[in-house]
ChimeraX commands (.cxc) that place a marker at each C-alpha (Angstrom):
marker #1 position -11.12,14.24,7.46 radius 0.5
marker #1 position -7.50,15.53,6.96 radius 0.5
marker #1 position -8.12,17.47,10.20 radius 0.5
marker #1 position -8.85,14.33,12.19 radius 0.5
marker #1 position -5.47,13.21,10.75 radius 0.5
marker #1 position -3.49,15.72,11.90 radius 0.5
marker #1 position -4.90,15.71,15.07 radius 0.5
marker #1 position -4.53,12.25,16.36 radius 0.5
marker #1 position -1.00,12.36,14.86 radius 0.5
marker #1 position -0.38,8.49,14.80 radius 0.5
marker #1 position 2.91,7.49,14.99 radius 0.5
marker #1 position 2.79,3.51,13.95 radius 0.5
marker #1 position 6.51,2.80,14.45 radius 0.5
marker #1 position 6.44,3.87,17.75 radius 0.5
marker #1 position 2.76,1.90,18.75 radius 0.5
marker #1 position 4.53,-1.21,17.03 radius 0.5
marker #1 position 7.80,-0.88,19.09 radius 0.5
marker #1 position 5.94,-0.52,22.46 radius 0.5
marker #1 position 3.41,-3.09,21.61 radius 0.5
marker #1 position 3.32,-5.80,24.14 radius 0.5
marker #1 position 3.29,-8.62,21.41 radius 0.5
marker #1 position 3.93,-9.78,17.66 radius 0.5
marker #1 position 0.03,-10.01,17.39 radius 0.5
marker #1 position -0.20,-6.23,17.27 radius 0.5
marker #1 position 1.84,-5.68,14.51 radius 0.5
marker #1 position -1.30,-7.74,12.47 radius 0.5
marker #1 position -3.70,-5.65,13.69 radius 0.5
marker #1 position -1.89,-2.37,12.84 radius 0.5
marker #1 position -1.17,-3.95,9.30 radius 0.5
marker #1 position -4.89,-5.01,9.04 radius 0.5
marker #1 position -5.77,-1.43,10.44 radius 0.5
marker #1 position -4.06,0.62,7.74 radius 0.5
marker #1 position -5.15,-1.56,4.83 radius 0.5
marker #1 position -9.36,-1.95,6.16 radius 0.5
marker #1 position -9.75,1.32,4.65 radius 0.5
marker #1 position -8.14,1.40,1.13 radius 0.5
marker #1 position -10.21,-2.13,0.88 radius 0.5
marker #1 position -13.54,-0.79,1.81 radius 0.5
marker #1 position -12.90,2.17,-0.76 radius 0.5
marker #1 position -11.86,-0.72,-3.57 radius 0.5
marker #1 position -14.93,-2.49,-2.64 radius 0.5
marker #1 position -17.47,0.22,-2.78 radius 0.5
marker #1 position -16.03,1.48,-6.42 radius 0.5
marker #1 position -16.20,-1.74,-7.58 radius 0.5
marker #1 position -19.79,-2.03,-6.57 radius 0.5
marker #1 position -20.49,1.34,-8.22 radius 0.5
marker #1 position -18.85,0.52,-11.51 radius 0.5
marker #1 position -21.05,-2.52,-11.29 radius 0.5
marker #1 position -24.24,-1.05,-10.60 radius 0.5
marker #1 position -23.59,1.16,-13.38 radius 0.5
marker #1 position -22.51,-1.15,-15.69 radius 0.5
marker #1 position -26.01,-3.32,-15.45 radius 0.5
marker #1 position -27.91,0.40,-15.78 radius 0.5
marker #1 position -26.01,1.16,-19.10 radius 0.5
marker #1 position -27.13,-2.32,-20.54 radius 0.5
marker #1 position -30.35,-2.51,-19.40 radius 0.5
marker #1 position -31.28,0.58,-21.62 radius 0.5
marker link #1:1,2 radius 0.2
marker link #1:2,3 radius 0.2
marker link #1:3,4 radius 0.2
marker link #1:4,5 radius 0.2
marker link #1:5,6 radius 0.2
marker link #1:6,7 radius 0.2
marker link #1:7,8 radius 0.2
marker link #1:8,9 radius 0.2
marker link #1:9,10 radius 0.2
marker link #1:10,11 radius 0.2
marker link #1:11,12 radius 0.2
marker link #1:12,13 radius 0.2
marker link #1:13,14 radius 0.2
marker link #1:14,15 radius 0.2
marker link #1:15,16 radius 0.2
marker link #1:16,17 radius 0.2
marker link #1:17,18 radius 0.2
marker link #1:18,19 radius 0.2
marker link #1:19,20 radius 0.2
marker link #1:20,21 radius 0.2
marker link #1:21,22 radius 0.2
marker link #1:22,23 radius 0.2
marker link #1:23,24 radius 0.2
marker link #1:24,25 radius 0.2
marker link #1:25,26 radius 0.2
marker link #1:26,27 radius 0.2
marker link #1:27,28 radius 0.2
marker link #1:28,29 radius 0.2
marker link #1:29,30 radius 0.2
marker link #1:30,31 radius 0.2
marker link #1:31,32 radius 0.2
marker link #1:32,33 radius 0.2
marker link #1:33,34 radius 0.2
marker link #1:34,35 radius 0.2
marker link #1:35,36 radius 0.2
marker link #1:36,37 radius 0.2
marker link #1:37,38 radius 0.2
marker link #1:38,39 radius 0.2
marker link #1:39,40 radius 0.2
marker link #1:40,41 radius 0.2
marker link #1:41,42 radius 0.2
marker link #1:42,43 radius 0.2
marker link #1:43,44 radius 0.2
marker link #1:44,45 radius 0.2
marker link #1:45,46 radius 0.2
marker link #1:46,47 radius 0.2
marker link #1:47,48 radius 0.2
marker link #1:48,49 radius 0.2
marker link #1:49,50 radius 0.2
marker link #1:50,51 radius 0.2
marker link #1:51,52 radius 0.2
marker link #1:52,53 radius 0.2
marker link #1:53,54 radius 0.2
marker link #1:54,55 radius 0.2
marker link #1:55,56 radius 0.2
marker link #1:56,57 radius 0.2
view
């Protein structure tokens, strides 16, 4: 994963500068944070799951 990383080598400030509107920006904001989400999300739902075993026994 760090790999695929390094080799796209992303440079935001530069896609946000050349971007042909405000709109964009948004995305590229949405874009970075979709990620960190779907990781809250999915420990949360783990934590959960776990939770309901524990009391269950």
């Amino acid at each position: 994963m760090i790999l695929i990383t390094i080799l796209q080598d992303i440079n935001i400030e530069d896609k946000i500068k050349n971007a042909p509107d405000s709109n964009y920006e948004i995305g590229v904001f949405i874009g970075s944070m979709l990620p960190f989400v779907i990781l809250v999300a999915i420990a949360y739902l783990i934590y959960r799951y776990n939770k309901n075993r524990i009391n269950k026994d």
